[in-house]
N, C-alpha and C positions, 0 to 999 in steps of 0.2 A: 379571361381574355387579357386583362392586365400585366399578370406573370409573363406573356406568351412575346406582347410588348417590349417587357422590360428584357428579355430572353436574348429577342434580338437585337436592342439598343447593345447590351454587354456583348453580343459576337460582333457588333463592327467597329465597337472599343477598345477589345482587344485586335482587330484585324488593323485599326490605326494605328495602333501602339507598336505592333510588330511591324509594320511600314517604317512608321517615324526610328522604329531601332535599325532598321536595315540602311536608314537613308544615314542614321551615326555610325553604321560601322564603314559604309563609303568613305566618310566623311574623319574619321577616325583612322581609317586604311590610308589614306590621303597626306592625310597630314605625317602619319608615320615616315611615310612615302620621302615628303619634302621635306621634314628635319633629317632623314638620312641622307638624302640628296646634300643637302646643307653640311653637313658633318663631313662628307669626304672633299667636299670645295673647302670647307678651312682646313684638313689634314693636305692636302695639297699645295693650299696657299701656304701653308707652316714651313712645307719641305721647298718649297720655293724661295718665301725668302731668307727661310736660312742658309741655303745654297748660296746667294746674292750677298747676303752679310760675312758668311766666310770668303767668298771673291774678295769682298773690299775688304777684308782685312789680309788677308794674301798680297794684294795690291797696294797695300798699304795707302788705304784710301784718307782722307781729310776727316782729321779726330771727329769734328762734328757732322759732317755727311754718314760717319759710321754712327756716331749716338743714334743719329734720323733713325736710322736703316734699324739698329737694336729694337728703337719703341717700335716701329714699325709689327717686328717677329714676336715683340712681348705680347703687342695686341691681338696676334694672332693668333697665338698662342692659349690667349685669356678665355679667347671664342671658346674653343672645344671643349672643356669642361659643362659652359652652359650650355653649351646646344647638347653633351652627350642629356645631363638631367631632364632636360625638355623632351629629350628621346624616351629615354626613361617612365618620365609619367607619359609620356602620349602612348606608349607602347603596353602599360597599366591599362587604361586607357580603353586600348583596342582592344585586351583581350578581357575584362570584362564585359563589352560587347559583345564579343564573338562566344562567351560560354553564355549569357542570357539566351541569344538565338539557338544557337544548340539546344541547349535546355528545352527550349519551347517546340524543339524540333524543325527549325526552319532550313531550308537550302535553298545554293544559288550559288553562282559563282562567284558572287561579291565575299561569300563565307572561304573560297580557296585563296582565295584571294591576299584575304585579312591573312589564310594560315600561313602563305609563302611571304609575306612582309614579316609577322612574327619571327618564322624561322631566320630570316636575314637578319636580323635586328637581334636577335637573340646570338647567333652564328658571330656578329660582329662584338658584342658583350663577349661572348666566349673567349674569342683571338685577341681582345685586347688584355683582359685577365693572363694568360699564359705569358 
């Protein structure tokens, strides 16, 4: 009777364990989510104010108002880099998760989910390499 116990202690151990991975790869899917969200806000801010630094020097704006404006695009500049790596291991990350689930045979939509952020994320790696 003890074995029969212990039987079903380990099916609702593993039936947690696949919960708590389903509630990471949300959660994983998520975050991919908002560092890409994040990454095309500084490639925008970048092309912004580089646009506005070439104004003012067109305009032949006051030496120092253009220093401003330069740190201003260096900083923005600086962003992309860290947020692409942050992308990088999140997107490691995610799909780790989503082959453990596979593996174990699991579905849901949370799993098309994760695979259409993968592919974006991967899509946007591609086009910047070329």
């Amino acid at each position: 009777m003890g074995w029969m116990l212990y039987l079903i202690l380990i099916k609702y151990v593993v039936q947690f364990d696949m919960a708590m991975t389903m509630r990471n790869l949300k959660i994983r899917t998520g975050t991919c989510k908002r560092i890409l969200k994040e990454l095309h806000s500084y490639e925008k801010e970048v092309e912004k104010e580089a646009k506005k630094t070439t104004d003012m020097k067109e305009r032949g704006a006051d030496p120092y108002d253009l220093k401003q404006q330069e740190n201003v695009l260096a900083e923005s500049r600086m962003m992309i880099p860290d947020c692409r790596k942050r992308l990088e291991s999140s997107l490691a990350d995610l799909k780790g998760t989503l082959a453990e689930l596979k593996e174990a045979n699991e579905q849901g939509p949370e799993l098309g989910e994760a695979e259409s952020v993968i592919a974006d994320v991967e899509n946007l790696f591609q086009t910047a390499e070329e």
